[in-house]
C-alpha positions in Angstrom: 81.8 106.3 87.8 81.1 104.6 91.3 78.7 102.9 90.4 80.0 101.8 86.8 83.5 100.3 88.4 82.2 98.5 91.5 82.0 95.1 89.9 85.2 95.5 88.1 86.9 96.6 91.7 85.0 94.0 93.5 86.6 91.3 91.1 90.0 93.0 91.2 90.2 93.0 95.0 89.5 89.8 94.7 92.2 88.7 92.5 94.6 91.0 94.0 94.5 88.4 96.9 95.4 91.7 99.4 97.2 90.2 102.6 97.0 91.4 106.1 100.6 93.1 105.7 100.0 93.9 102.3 100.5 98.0 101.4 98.2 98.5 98.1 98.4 101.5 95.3 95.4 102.8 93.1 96.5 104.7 90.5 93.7 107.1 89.6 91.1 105.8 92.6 88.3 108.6 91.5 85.3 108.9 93.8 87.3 106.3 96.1 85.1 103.5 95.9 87.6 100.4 95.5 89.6 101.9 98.0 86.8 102.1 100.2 85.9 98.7 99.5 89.3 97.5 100.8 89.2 99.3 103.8 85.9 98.6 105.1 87.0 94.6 104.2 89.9 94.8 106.5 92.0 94.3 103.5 95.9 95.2 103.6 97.8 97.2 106.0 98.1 100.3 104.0 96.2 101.6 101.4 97.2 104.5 99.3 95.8 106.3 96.4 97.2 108.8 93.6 95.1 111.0 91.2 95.5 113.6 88.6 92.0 114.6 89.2 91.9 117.7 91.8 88.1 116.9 92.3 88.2 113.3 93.0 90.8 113.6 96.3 88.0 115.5 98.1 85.4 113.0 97.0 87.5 110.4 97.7 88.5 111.8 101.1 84.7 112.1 102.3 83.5 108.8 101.3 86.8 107.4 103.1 87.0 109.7 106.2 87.0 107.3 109.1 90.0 105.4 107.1 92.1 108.2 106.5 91.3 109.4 110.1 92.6 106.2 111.4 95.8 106.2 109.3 94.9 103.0 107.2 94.0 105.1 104.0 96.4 107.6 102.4 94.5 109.9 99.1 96.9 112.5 97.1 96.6 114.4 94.4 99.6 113.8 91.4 100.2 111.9 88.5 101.6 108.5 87.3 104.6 110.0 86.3 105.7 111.6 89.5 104.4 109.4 91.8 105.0 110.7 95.7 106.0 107.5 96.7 109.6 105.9 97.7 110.2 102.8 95.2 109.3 99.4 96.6 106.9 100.8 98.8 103.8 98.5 97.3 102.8 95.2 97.4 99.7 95.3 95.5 99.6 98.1 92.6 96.2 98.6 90.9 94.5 101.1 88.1 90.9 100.7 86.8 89.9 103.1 83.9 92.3 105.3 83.9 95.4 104.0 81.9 93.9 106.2 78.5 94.4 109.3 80.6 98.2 108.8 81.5 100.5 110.9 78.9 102.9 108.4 79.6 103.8 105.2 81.2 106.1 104.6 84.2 108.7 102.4 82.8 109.2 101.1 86.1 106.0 99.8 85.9 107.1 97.9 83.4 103.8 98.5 81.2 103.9 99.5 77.4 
């Protein structure tokens, strides 16, 4: 999966256009690579993650260490529905490959 996604989050970081005070969102960030991407680019202020998964927060969490030991880099476990976040906390909100999982869609996000 890390391998298969790194173009796609390449480009997505890109057209995210992530500012310096931006705070970013993956929903369903797997091994952790985009995230990782982001942080090792200097890319926002904060960057958070959320998945369902309960293996891909530890792999996420040792591929990201030195980020999430610094405080730029926050990984939980949880779902799209229940997300562990206040509202209007993110800038930037992102999901690659993981939409077919969801059982169903935030309507806040305003997706259908």
């Amino acid at each position: 999966m890390a391998r298969m996604n790194r173009n796609i989050a390449v480009w997505l970081i890109n057209l995210l256009d992530i500012k310096p005070n931006d705070t970013v969102l993956e929903i369903g960030f797997g091994p952790g690579t985009a995230i990782g991407q982001m942080a090792d680019l200097g890319l926002g202020r904060q960057i958070c993650g959320i998945d369902y998964s309960p293996e891909m927060p530890q792999q996420a969490t040792a591929r990201n260490m030195e980020a999430i030991k610094s405080g730029r880099v926050d990984l939980r476990f949880g779902s799209v529905e229940h997300l562990p976040f206040r509202d209007n906390t993110f800038d930037k909100v992102f999901a690659i490959n993981s939409m077919q999982v969801w059982q169903q869609v935030c309507a806040r996000c305003g997706v259908s």
